[in-house]
N, C-alpha and C positions, 0 to 999 in steps of 0.2 A: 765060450770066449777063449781065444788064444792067450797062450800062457808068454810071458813077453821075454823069458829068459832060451825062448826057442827061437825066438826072430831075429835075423841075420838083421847088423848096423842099416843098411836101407831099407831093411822094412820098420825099424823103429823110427828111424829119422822120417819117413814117411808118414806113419802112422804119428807122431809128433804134430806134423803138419796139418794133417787135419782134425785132427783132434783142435790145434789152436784156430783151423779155422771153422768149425763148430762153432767151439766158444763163443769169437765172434761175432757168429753169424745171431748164435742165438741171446746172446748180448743186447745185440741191435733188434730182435723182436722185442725182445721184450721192453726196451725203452720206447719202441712205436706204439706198443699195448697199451702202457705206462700212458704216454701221451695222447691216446685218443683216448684214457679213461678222463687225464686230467681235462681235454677241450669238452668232453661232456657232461663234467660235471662245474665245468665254468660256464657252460653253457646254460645250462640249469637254473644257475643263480645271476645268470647278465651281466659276468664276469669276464673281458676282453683277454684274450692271454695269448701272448707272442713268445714263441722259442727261436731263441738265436744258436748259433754254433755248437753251445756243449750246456752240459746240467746245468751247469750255476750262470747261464746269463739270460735263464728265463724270466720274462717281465711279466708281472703281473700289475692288469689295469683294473683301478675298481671306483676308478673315480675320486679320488684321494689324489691333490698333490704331491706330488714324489720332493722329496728332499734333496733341494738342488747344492750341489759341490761345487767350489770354485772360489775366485779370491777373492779377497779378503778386503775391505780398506783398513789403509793406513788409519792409526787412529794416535799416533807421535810425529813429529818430523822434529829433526834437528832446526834451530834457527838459524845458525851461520850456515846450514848446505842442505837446501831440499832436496836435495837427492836422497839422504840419509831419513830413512822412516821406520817405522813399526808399525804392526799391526795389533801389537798390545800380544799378541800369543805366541807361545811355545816359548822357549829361551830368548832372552832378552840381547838385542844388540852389545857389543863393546859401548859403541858411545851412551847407550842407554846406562848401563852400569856407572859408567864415567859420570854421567850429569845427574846420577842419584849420590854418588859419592860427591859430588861439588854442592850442590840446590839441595840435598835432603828427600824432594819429591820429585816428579813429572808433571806437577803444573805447567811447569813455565814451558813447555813443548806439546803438551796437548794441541791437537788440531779441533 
């Protein structure tokens, strides 16, 4: 092995270069390795399984409803302006504040 304090600046910068593209290179086998071990051994069990883009947006189907995101209903509305609502979560509106300070509860704005 070449001893690296003999190598002129372009051969180091050189040698830098591929050495990262090595790495790379064998980066990317081994996550196709990785992935045809994962497709057979989902395969195995009748287990669907989709790879998107990068590691963390593989989907796994296994027949299970997946836990769907998304909004919310309101489950307050103010009475003088329906425009103003809650959905009962996370921190509470100003007017929500406001009409437990005047009323005491949230009765009276329950939808």
């Amino acid at each position: 092995m070449t001893e690296l304090n003999k190598l002129s600046l372009d051969e180091l910068l050189s040698l830098q270069h591929r050495a990262a593209a090595e790495v790379t290179a064998r980066q990317s086998a081994d996550k196709e390795k990785a992935k045809q071990e994962i497709l057979a051994l989902a395969s195995k069990y009748g287990i669907e399984v989709k790879f998107g883009g990068s590691a963390s947006s593989a989907t796994l189907k296994s027949g299970k409803a997946a836990k769907k995101s998304g909004t919310v209903a309101a489950k307050y509305r103010h009475p003088d302006n329906s425009a103003l609502t809650w959905t009962g979560r996370g921190r509470s509106p100003i007017w929500v504040a406001e009409w437990k300070t005047k009323h005491g509860s949230l009765a009276g704005i329950t939808i």
